[in-house]
C-alpha positions as CSV (number, residue, x, y, z in Angstrom):
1,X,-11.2,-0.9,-20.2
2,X,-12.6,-2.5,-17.1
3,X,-14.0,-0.2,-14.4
4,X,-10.7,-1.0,-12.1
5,X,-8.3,0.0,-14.9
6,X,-10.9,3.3,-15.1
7,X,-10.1,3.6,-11.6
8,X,-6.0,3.5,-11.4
9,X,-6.0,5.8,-14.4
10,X,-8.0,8.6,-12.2
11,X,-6.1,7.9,-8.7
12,X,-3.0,8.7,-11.0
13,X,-4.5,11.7,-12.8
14,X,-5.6,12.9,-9.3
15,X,-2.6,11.8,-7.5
16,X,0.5,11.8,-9.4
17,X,0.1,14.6,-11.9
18,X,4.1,14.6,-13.3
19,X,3.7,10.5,-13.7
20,X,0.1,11.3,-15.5
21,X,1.6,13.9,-18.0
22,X,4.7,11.6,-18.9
23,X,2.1,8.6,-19.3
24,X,0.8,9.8,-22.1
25,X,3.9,8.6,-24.2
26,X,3.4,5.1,-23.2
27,X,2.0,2.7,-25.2
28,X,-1.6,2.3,-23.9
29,X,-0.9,-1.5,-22.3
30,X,2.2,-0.2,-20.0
31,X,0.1,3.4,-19.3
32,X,-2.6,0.8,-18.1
33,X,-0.3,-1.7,-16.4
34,X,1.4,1.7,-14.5
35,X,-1.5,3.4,-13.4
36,X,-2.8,0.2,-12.1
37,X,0.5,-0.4,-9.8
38,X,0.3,3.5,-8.7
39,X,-2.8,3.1,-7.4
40,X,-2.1,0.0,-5.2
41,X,1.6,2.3,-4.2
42,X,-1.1,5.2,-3.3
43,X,-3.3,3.1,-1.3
44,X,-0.9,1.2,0.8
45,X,1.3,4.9,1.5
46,X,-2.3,6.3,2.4
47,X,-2.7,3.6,5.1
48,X,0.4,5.1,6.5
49,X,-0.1,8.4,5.8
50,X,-3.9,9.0,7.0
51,X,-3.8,6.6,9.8
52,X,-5.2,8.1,13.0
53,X,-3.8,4.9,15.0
54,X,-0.3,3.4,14.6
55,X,-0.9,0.3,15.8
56,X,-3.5,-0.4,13.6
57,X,-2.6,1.0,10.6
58,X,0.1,-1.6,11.4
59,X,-2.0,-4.7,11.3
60,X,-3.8,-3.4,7.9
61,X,-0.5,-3.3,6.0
62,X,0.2,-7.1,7.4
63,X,-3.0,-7.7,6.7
64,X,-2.2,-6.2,3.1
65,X,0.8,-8.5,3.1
66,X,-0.8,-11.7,4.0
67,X,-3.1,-11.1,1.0
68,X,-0.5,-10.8,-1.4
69,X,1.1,-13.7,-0.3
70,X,-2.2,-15.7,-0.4
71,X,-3.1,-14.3,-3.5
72,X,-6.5,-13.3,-2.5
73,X,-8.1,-10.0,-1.4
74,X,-11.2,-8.2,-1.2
75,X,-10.5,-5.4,-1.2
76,X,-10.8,-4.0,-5.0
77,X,-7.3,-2.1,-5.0
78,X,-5.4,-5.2,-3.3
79,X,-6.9,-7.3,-5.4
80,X,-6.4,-5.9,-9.0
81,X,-2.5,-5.8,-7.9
82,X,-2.9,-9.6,-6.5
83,X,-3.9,-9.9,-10.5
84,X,-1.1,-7.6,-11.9
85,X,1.2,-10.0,-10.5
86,X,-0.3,-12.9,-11.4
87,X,-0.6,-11.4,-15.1
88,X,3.0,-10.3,-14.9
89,X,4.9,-13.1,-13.2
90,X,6.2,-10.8,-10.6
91,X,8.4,-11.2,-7.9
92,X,7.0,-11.0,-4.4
93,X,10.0,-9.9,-2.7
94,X,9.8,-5.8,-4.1
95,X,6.4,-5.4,-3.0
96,X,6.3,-7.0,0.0
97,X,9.3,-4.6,0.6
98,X,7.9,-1.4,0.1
99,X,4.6,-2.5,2.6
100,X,7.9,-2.8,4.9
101,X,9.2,0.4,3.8
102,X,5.7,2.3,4.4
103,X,5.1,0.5,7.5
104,X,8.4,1.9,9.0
105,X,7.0,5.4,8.5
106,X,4.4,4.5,11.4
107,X,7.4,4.2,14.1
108,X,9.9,6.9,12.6
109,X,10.8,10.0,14.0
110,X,13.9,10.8,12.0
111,X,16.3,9.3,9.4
112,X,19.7,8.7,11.3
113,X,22.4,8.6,8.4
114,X,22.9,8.6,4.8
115,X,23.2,4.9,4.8
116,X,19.8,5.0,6.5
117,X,18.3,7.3,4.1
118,X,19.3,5.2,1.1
119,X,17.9,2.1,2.6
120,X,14.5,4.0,3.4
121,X,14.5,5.2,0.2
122,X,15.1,1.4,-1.7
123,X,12.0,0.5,0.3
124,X,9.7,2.9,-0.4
125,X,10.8,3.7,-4.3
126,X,13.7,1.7,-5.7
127,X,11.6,-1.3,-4.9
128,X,9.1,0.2,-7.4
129,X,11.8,0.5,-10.4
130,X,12.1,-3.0,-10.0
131,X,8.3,-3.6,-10.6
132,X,8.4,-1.5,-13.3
133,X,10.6,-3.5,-15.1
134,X,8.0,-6.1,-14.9
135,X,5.4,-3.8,-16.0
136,X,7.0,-2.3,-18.8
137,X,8.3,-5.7,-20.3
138,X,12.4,-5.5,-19.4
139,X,14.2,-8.3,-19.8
140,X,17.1,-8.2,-19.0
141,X,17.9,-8.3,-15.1
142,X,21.3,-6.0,-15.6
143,X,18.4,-3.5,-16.0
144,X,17.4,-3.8,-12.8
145,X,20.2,-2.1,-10.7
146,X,19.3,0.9,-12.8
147,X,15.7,1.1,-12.0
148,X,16.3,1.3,-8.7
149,X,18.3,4.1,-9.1
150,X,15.8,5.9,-10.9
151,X,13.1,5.1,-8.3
152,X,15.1,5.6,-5.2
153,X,16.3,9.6,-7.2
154,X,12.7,10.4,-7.5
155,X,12.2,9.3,-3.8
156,X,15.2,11.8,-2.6
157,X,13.0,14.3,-5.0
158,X,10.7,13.7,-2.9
159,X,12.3,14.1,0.7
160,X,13.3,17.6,-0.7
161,X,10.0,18.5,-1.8
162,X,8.3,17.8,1.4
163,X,10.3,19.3,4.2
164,X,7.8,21.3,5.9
165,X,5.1,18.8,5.2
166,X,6.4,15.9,6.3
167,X,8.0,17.6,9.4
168,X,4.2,18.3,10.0
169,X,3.4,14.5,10.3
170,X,5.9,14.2,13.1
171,X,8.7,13.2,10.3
172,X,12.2,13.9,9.6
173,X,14.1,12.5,6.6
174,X,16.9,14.6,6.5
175,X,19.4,12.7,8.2
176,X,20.5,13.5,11.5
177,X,24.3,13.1,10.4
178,X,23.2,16.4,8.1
179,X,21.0,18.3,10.5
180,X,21.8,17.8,13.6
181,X,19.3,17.4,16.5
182,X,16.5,19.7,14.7
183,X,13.2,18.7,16.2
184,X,9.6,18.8,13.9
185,X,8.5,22.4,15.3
186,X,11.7,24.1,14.4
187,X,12.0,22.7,11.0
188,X,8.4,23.8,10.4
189,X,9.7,27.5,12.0
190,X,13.2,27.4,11.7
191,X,15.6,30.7,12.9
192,X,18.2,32.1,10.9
193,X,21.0,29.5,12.1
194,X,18.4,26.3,11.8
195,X,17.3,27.9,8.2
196,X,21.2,27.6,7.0
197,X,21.1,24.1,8.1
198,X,17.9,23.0,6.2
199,X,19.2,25.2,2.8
200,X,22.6,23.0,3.1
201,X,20.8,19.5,3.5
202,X,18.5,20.2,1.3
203,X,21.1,20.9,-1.8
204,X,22.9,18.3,-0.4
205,X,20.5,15.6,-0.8
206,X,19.7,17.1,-4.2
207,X,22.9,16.4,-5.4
208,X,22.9,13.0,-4.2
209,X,19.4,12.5,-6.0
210,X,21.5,14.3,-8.9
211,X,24.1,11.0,-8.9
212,X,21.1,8.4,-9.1
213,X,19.2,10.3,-12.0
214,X,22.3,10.4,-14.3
215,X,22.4,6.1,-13.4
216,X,19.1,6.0,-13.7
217,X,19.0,7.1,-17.1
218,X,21.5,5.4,-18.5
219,X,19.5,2.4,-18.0
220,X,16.5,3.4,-20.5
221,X,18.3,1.6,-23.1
222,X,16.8,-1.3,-21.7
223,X,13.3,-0.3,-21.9
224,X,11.7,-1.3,-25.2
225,X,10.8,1.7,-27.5
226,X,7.0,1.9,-26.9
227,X,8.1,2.6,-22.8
228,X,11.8,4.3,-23.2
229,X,10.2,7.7,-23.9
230,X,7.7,7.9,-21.0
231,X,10.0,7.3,-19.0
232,X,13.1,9.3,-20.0
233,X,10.1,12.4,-19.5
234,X,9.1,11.3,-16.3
235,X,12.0,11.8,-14.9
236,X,13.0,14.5,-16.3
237,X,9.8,16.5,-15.1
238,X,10.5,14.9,-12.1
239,X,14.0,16.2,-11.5
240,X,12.6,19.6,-12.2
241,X,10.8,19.9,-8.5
242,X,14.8,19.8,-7.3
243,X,15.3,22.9,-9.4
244,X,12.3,24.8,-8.6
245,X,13.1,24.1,-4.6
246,X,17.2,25.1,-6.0
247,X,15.6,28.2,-7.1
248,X,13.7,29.4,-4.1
249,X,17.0,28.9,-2.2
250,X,16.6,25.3,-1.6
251,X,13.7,26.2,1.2
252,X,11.0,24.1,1.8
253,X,9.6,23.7,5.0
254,X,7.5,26.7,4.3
255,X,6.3,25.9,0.7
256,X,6.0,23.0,-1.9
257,X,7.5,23.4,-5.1
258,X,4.7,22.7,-8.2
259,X,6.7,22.5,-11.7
260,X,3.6,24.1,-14.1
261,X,2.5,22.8,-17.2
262,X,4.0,24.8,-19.3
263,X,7.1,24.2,-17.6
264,X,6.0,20.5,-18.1
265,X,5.7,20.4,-21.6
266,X,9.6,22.4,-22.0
267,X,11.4,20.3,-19.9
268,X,9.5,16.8,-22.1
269,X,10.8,18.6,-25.2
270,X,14.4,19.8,-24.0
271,X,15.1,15.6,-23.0
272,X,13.5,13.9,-26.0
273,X,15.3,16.5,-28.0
274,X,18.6,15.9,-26.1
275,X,18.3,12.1,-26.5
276,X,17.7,12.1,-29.6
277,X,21.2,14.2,-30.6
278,X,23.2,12.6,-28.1
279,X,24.2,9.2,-29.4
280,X,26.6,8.6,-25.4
281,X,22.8,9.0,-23.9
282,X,22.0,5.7,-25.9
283,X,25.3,3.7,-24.7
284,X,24.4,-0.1,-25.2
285,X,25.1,-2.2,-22.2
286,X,26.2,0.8,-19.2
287,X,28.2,-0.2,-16.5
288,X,26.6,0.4,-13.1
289,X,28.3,2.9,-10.6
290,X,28.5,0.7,-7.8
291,X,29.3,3.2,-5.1
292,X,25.5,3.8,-5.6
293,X,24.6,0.3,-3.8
294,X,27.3,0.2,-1.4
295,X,24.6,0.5,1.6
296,X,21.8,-1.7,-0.1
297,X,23.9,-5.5,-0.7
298,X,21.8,-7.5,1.2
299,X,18.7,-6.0,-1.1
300,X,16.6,-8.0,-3.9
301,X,17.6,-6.6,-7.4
302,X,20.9,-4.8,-6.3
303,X,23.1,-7.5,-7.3
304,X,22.5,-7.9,-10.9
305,X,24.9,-5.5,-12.0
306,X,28.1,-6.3,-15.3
């Protein structure tokens, strides 16, 4: 294993513990080929994320951008995903999408509408199922409408999770539709009324995440059988942060939920176990819900559905 592929399996381990524990039931080319495209996700998000000017944090993820499109970088991390792609024949359009996505976190101040928060969360994760596919060798393009639904319910995971953290960044994904005028200081230190608010939203966007895991899922059957696994754990692990924050009373502007190891290892066991006895799990062929893409038609990938 080269010294880069070293390199995206750490960032991973380090970064994305839930993704690194349901890795391990990959076969060891799509664990490589995933860790590899987390690491450039992880890098561009941290341009965002750690950026102490806007405006130029801006510029880098053109920059970023440009390179892809050139196919030429030299910076290590932009460059071993310049080579993924190039191993991997894969679209342009997803990744230059989620730069797009990241880059709008610069400017935000708060999600306006559900419609918006779908569209956000396309960008920033559905845009990843469909590179995914590429990684993990799918085939078929009805897959793809599917993958974006698991990405963009992980994403919504997400937005749950990090409440109070991302209100601390000066963000607000909860969409104004749900919350009202709330500003960044009271969701951090919300009264009684505000809390109420925060509790309802919350659920609520767990529930919607809810609607795009069960699609989500029913697209595994696509995956080939050295991937299916790793994935049906991952998110299933993953959909366990929405019960921990369901079971501290959906509050989480003033802590993160952590799903344990232990609690790990259960929840790997329970959904291998229940997809192995439950033949409707394995459904050849699903038909995509496609309420779920009603605000995303003019999107790549979102079209491909029976």
């Amino acid at each position: 294993m080269t010294p880069a592929k070293d390199q995206a399996l750490a960032v991973l381990k380090s970064h994305g513990r839930s993704f690194y524990f349901a890795s391990h039931l990959l076969a060891p080319v799509y664990r490589t080929r995933a860790a590899r495209l987390y690491a450039f996700c992880r890098y561009v998000d941290d341009v965002a994320d750690e950026a102490c000017d806007p405006v130029l944090a801006s510029q880098e993820l053109d920059d970023i951008k440009q390179a892809l499109q050139g196919g030429h970088s030299d910076h290590p991390c932009v460059s071993d995903m310049i080579a993924l792609m190039q191993e991997l024949a894969m679209p342009q359009a997803p990744v230059l999408s989620l730069i797009e996505g990241i880059q709008s976190d610069l400017t935000m101040q708060q999600i306006l509408d559900e419609a918006h928060l779908l569209r956000y969360a396309y960008q920033v994760a559905g845009t990843v199922g469909l590179m995914m596919c590429e990684v993990l060798d799918v085939q078929q393009k009805q897959a793809w409408s599917f993958a974006i639904d698991l990405g963009i319910a992980m994403q919504l995971t997400n937005i749950a999770r990090d409440v109070g953290q991302d209100a601390a960044l000066g963000r607000i994904y909860l969409p104004a539709t749900w919350i009202g005028s709330l500003s960044t200081k009271e969701i951090q230190a919300p009264s009684a009324q505000q809390s109420l608010s925060l509790q309802s939203s919350t659920k609520r966007l767990l529930a919607l995440a809810k609607d795009y895991y069960r699609s989500g899922l029913s697209g595994v059957v696509y995956l080939p059988p050295a991937a299916r696994y790793g994935i049906i754990v991952a998110a299933h692990v993953y959909s366990e942060i929405g019960q921990t924050i369901a079971h501290a009373d959906y509050r989480s502007w003033d802590r993160r939920a952590v799903v344990s190891q232990p609690r790990k290892v259960l929840c790997a066991v329970s959904a291998l176990m229940r997809y192995a006895l439950h033949p409707s799990l394995r459904q050849p062929n699903p038909r995509h819900e496609r309420p779920l893409h009603q605000h995303l038609q003019e999107c790549f990938g979102t079209n491909q559905t029976r």
